[in-house]
C-alpha positions as CSV (number, residue, x, y, z in Angstrom):
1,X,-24.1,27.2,-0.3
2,X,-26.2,29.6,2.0
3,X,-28.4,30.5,-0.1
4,X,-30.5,27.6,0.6
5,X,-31.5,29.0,3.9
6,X,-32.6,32.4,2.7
7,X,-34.5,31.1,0.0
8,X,-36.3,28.6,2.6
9,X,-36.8,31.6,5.0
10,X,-38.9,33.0,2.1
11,X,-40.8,30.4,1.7
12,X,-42.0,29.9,5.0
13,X,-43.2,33.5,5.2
14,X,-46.6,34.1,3.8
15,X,-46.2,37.2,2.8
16,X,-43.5,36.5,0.3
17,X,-44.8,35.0,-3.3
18,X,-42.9,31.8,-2.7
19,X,-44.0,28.6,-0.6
20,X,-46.7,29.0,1.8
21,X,-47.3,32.7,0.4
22,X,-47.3,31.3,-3.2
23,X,-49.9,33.4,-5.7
24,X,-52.7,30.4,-6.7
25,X,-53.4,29.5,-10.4
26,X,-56.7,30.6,-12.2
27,X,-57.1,27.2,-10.9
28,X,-56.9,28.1,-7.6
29,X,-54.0,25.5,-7.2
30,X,-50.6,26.4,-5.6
31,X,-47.6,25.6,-9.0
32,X,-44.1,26.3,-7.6
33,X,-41.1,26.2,-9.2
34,X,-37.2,26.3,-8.0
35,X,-34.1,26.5,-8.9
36,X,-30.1,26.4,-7.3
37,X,-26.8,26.3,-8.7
38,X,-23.3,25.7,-7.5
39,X,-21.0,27.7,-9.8
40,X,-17.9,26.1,-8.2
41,X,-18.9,22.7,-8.9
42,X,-20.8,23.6,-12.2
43,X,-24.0,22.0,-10.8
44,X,-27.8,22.5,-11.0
45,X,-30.6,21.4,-9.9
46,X,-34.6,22.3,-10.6
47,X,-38.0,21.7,-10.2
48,X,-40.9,22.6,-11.5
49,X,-45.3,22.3,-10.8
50,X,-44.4,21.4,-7.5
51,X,-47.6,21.7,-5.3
52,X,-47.0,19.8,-2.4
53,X,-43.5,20.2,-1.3
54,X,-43.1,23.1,1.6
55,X,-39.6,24.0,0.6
56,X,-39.3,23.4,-3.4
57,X,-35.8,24.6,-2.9
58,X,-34.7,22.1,-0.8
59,X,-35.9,19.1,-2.9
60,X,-34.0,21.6,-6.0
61,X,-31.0,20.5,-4.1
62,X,-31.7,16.9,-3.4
63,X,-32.1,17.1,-7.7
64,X,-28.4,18.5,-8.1
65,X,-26.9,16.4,-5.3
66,X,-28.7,13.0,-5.6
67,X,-29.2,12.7,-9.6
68,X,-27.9,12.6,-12.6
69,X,-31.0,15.1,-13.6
70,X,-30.6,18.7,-13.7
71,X,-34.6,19.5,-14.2
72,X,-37.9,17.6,-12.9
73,X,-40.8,18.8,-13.1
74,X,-44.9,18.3,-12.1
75,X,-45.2,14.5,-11.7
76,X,-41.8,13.4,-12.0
77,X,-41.0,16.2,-9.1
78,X,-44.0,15.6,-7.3
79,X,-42.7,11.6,-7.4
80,X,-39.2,12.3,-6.5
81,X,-40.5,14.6,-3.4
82,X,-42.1,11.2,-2.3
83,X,-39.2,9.6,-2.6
84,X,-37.3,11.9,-0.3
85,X,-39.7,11.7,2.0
86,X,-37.2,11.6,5.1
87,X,-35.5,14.8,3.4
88,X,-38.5,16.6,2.0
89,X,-42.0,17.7,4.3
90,X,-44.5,17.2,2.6
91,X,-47.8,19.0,2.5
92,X,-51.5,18.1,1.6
93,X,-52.7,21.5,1.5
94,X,-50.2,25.0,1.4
């Protein structure tokens, strides 16, 4: 699955609406969401509200490869990120 690496390239550039270029809410808080899927293994994995995750794609992954979930989102994600700490950076402030 390469696509992983593209969609992290993304999100490390900030001019890209994704990661550290991510538009901010009315709130002025940075929401992200991701998603992958393995259509050879009929897996997926997503996660949604994620604010302090630098690659929300990456911890999609660690949801398909390392649950039996297929969708987290806002706390739960934000929890699981912690979690993964040794697989996931985590951010304070994007």
């Amino acid at each position: 699955m390469l696509g992983g690496m593209q969609v992290r390239a993304l999100e490390a550039n900030k001019i890209f609406n994704a990661g550290y270029g991510s538009v901010l809410t009315t709130k002025g808080t940075v929401e992200m969401e991701a998603c992958i899927m393995d259509g050879l293994l009929k897996e997926c994995g997503a996660v949604s509200g994620i604010s302090t995750v630098v690659h929300p794609i990456s911890l999609a992954r660690l949801v398909m490869e390392n649950t039996p979930h297929v969708y987290l989102a806002f706390d739960g994600a934000e929890a699981f990120a912690r979690e993964q700490v040794s697989f996931c950076i985590i951010c304070r402030v994007l």
